[in-house]
KOLDRENRO-226614 format. One record per residue: residue number from 1; residue in one letter; x, y, z of N, C-alpha, C in turn. Coordinates in nm, 3 decimals, decimal comma. Layout:
REM residues N
(pt NUM; "A"; (X; Y; Z); (X; Y; Z); (X; Y; Z)),
...
//
This chain:
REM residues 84
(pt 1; "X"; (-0,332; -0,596; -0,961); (-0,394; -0,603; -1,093); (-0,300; -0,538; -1,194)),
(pt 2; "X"; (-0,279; -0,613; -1,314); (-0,245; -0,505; -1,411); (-0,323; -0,414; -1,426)),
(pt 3; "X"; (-0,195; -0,303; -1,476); (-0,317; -0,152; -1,492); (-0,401; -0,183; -1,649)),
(pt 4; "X"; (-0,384; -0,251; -1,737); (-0,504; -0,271; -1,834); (-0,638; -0,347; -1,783)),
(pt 5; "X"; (-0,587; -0,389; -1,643); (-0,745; -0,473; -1,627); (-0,799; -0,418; -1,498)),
(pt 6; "X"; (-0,795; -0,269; -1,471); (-0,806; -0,173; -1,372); (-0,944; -0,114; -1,469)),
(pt 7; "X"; (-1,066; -0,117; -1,473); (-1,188; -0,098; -1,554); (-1,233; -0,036; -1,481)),
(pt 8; "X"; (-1,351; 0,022; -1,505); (-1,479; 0,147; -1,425); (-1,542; 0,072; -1,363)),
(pt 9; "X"; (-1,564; -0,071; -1,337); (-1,611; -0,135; -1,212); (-1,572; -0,136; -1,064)),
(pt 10; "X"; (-1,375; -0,191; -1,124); (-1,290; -0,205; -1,027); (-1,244; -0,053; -0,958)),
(pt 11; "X"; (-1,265; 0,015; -1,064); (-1,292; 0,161; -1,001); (-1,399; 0,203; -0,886)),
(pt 12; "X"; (-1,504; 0,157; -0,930); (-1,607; 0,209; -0,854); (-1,638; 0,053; -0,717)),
(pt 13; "X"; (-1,558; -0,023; -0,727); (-1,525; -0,096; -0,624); (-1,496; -0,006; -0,511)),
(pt 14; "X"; (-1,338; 0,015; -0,568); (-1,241; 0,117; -0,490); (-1,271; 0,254; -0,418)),
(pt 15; "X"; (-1,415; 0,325; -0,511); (-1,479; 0,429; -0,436); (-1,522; 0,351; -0,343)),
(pt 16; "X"; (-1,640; 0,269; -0,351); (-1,722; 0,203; -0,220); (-1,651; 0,200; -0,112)),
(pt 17; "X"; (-1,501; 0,121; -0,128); (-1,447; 0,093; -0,037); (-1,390; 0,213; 0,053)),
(pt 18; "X"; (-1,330; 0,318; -0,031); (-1,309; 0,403; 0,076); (-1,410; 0,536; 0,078)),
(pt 19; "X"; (-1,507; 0,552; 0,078); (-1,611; 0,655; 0,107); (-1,637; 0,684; 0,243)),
(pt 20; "X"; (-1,621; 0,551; 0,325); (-1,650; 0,608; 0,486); (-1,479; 0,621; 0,512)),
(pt 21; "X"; (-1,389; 0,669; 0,440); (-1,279; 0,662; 0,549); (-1,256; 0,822; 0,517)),
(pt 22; "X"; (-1,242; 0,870; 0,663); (-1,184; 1,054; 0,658); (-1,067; 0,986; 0,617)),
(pt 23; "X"; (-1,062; 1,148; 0,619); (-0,901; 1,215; 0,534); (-0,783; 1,224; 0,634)),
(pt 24; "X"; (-0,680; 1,182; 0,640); (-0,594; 1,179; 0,734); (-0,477; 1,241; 0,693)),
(pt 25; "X"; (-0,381; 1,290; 0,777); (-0,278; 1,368; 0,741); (-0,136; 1,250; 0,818)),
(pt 26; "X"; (-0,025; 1,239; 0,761); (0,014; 1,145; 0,764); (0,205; 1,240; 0,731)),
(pt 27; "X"; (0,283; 1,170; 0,825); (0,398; 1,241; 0,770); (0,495; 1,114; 0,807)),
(pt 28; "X"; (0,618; 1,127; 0,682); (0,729; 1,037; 0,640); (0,823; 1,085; 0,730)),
(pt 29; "X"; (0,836; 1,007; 0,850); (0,907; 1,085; 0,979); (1,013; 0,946; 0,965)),
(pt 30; "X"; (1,052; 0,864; 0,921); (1,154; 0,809; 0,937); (1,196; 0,730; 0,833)),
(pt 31; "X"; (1,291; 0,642; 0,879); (1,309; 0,548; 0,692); (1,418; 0,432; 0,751)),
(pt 32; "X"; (1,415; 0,344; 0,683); (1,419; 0,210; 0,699); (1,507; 0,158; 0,549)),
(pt 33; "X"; (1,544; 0,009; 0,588); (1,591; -0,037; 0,418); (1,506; -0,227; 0,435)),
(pt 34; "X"; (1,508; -0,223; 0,321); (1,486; -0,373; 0,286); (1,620; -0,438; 0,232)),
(pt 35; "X"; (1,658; -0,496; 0,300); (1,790; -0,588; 0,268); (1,919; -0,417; 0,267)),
(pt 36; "X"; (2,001; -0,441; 0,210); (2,120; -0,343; 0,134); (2,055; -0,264; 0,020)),
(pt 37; "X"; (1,945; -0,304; -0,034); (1,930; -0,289; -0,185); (1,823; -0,176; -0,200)),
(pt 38; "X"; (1,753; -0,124; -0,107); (1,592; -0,042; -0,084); (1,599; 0,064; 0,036)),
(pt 39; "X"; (1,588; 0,145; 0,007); (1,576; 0,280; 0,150); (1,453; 0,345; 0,108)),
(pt 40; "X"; (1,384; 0,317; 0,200); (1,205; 0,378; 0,221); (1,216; 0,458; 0,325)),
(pt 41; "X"; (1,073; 0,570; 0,336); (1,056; 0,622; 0,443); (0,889; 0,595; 0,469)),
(pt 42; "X"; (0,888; 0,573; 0,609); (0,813; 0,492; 0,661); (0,671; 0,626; 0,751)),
(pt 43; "X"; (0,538; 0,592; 0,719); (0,503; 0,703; 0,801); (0,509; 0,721; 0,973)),
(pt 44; "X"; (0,466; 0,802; 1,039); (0,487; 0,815; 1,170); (0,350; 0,737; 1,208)),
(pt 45; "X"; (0,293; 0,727; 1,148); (0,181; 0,645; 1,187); (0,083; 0,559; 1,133)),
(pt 46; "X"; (0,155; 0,417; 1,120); (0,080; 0,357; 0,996); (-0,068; 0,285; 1,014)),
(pt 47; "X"; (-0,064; 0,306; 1,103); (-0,233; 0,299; 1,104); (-0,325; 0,284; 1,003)),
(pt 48; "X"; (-0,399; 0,405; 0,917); (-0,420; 0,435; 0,828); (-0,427; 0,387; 0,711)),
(pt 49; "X"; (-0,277; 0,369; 0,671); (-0,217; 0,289; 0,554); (-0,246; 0,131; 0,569)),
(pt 50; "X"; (-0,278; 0,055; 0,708); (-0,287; -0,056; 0,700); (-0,440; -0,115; 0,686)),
(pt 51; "X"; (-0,487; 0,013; 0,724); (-0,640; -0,030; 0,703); (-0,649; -0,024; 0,587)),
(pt 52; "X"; (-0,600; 0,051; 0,479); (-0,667; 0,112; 0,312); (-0,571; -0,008; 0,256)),
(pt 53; "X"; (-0,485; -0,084; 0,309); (-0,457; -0,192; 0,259); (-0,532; -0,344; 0,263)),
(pt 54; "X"; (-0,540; -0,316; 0,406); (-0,672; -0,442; 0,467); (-0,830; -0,454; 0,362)),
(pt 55; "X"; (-0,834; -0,308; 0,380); (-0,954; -0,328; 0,272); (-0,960; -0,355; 0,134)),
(pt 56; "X"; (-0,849; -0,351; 0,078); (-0,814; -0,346; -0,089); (-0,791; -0,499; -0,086)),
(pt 57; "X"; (-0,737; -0,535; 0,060); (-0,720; -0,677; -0,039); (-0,818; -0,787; 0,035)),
(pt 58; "X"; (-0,931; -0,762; 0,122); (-1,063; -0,812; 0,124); (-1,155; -0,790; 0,006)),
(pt 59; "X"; (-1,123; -0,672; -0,053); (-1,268; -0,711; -0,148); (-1,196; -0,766; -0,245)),
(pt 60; "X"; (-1,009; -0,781; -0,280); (-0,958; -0,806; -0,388); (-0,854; -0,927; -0,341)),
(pt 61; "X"; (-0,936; -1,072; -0,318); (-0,815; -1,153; -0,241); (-0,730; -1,195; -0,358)),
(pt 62; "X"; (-0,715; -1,150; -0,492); (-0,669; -1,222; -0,549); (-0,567; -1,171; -0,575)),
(pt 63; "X"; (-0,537; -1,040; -0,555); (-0,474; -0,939; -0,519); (-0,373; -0,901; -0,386)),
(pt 64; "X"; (-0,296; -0,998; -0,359); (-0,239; -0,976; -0,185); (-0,138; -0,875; -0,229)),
(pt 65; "X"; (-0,117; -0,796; -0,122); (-0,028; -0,658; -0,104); (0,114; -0,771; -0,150)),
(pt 66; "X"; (0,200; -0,690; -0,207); (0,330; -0,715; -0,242); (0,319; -0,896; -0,287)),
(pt 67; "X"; (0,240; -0,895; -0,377); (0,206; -1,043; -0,434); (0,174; -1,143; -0,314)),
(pt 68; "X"; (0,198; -1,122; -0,186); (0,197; -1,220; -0,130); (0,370; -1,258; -0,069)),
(pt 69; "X"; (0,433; -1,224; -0,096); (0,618; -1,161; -0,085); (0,602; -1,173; 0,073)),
(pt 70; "X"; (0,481; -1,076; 0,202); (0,559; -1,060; 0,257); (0,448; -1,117; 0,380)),
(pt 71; "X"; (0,520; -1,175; 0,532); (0,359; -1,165; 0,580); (0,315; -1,053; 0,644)),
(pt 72; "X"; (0,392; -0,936; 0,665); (0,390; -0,831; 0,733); (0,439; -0,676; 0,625)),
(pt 73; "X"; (0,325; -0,659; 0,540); (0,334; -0,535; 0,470); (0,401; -0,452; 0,556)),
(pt 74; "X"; (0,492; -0,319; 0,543); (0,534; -0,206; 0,615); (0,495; -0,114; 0,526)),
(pt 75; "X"; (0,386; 0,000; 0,573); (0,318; 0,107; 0,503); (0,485; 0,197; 0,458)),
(pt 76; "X"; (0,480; 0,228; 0,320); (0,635; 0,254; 0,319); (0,621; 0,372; 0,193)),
(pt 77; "X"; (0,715; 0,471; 0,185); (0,743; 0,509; -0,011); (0,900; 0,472; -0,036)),
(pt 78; "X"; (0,908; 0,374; -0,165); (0,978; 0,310; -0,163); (1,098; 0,479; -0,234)),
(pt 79; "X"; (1,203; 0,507; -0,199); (1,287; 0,610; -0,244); (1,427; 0,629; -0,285)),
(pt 80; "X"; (1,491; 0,496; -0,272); (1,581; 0,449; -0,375); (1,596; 0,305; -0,407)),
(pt 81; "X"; (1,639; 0,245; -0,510); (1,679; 0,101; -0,523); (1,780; 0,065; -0,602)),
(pt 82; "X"; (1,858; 0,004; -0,579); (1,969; -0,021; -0,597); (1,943; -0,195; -0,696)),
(pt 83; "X"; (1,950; -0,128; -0,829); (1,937; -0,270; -0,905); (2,018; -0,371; -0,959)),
(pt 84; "X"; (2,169; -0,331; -0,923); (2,297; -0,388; -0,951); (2,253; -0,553; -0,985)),
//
């Protein structure tokens, strides 16, 4: 979504959705690149991250993780990019 059309509905979507999920502790134990151009670090256990993605984009299909780009999201923080 653009963030101007991110409203107090789609907000309170986003609570619903994650209210039953505990709190998890999660650590950036390794890192990876996308092509030459991207170096991420990846968690030790993406578990977690794939569910709070699964669910964001069931109640929001219009919305697919990384536009639709990829068929296999990698739970990631993206930490340099190279825009040459």
């Amino acid at each position: 979504m653009r963030p101007e059309t991110i409203d107090p509905p789609a907000l309170a979507d986003l609570e619903r959705l994650f209210t039953d999920i505990s709190r998890f502790r999660c650590q950036l134990d390794r890192t990876g690149w996308f092509g030459q151009d991207l170096l991420w670090l990846g968690p030790r256990e993406p578990g977690p991250f794939r569910t709070l993605t699964d669910r964001v984009y069931q109640a929001f299909p219009a919305f697919p993780p990384y536009q639709g780009q990829f068929d296999n999201a990698i739970p990631h923080l993206t930490i340099a990019k190279d825009n040459r």
